[in-house]
C-alpha angles and dihedrals in degrees: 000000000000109000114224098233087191088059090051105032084058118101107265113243128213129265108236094181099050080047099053087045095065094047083079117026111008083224127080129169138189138185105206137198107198138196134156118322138181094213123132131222127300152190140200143166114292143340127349121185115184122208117218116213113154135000134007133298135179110215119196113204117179096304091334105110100193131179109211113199124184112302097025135119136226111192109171140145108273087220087066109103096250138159130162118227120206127213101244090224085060142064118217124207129189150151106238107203108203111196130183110207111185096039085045087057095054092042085054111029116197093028111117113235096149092099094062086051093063092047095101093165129355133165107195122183117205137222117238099252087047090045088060095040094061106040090052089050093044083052099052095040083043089051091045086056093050104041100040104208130165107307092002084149092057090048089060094037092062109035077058090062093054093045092052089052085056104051095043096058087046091067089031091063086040093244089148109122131245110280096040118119115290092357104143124214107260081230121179117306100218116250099027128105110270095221099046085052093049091050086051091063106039088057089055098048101037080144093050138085105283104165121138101249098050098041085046084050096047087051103033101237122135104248090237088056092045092051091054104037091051092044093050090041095045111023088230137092114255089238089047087045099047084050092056108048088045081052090046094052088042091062087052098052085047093062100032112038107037088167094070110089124222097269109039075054098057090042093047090057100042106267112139089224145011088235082055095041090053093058105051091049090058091038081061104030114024095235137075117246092251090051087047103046089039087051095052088047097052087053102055130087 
């Protein structure tokens, strides 16, 4: 989308609410359901870390311009300068984390948050059985905040300790995506086979930007180059190849993770939409993702 520069050049303001929040608990979550806005940039204490569940969002962090798709995460510093714009033809949602970190280490003494703090700008993507992990654990930690009940502040404290473990892990293993601060191009590894190494790489990254243009700029191949090479390597189109291998992936998430709806599937692989994601995998199959999976159930003991 168009970004509004006279949304973003302004001077951030702060976020009082986020502020008095904190005043009181040094963990805040939403679950957020975004359109277009006409809100400029803001800042507030600590870490924030965004969620991303359906649709597309630009978020826009200090100098860093970032497009966040379906299971995907955003971790910053919340005194960055930051806003997310939303296409006005979409609708964005998202689970928004809020951490304060200084006022979380006095309230427990010995746990190591100094690494968060160190975390200015990261965008993670995450792999489909952490993706459900953690958006099972933002939305427990998110009901325990709304409803209150005995002992609601241990909950999320502890469901934050188990989501810091994941995220960590995630930058630990390098799984930030390319245009994130100080993410290197895979580039070509001299003396291998361009388009293995290509297809390396595409089944690595089915929820990535694999258009021509970009994977024939990270390895430095002309697009024209890249189209006949792979068609004479591979007797397929790219685009033919890139679908099957998303469709491929799908089927094993089918089988093996029931608990993925439709949609968090289609996104996890790439597709734009579930509706889209529907009709390439009976273009390729014959048969829709919910006949499929219902068919290898039924068939099992």
């Amino acid at each position: 989308m168009a970004l509004d520069r006279s949304l973003i050049n302004q001077s951030p303001s702060m976020n009082d609410a986020v502020c008095r929040w904190f005043e009181e608990f040094p963990i805040y979550l939403r679950h957020d359901f975004l359109s277009a806005h006409n809100f400029s940039m803001h800042t507030q204490p600590g870490i924030e870390l965004n969620l991303t569940l359906e649709g597309q969002g630009t978020f826009v962090v200090d100098k860093n311009i970032l497009r966040q798709s379906p299971g995907q995460l955003l971790v910053f510093s919340g005194k960055m300068p930051h806003q997310v714009f939303i296409d006005p033809s979409d609708l964005y949602t998202r689970m928004v984390v809020l951490i304060d970190d200084r006022s979380l280490s006095s309230l427990m003494p010995g746990r190591d948050f100094d690494w968060l703090s160190d975390v200015s700008c990261q965008q993670i993507r995450l792999q489909p059985d952490t993706y459900m992990t953690m958006k099972h654990l933002l939305f427990m930690m998110h009901k325990e905040m709304r409803e209150r009940k005995i002992g609601w502040q241990q909950m999320i404290v502890s469901g934050l300790m188990n989501l810091t473990v994941l995220v960590r892990r995630c930058l630990e293993a390098g799984q930030t995506l390319q245009g994130s601060p100080g993410k290197r191009k895979p580039g070509r590894r001299a003396g291998e086979n361009p388009i293995s190494q290509l297809c390396q790489y595409i089944e690595q990254h089915l929820d990535g930007d694999l258009s021509l243009k970009t994977m024939a700029d990270h390895f430095q191949l002309s697009p024209d180059h890249l189209i006949r090479t792979f068609k004479k390597e591979k007797g397929m189109t790219y685009h033919q190849y890139v679908l099957l291998q998303r469709v491929f992936e799908s089927k094993r998430l089918l089988l093996q993770q029931s608990e993925m709806s439709l949609t968090d599937i289609a996104y996890s692989v790439g597709f734009a939409s579930s509706s889209q994601f529907s009709k390439t995998f009976k273009n390729i199959t014959g048969q829709t993702p919910s006949a499929f999976q219902q068919q290898v159930q039924t068939n099992i003991p």
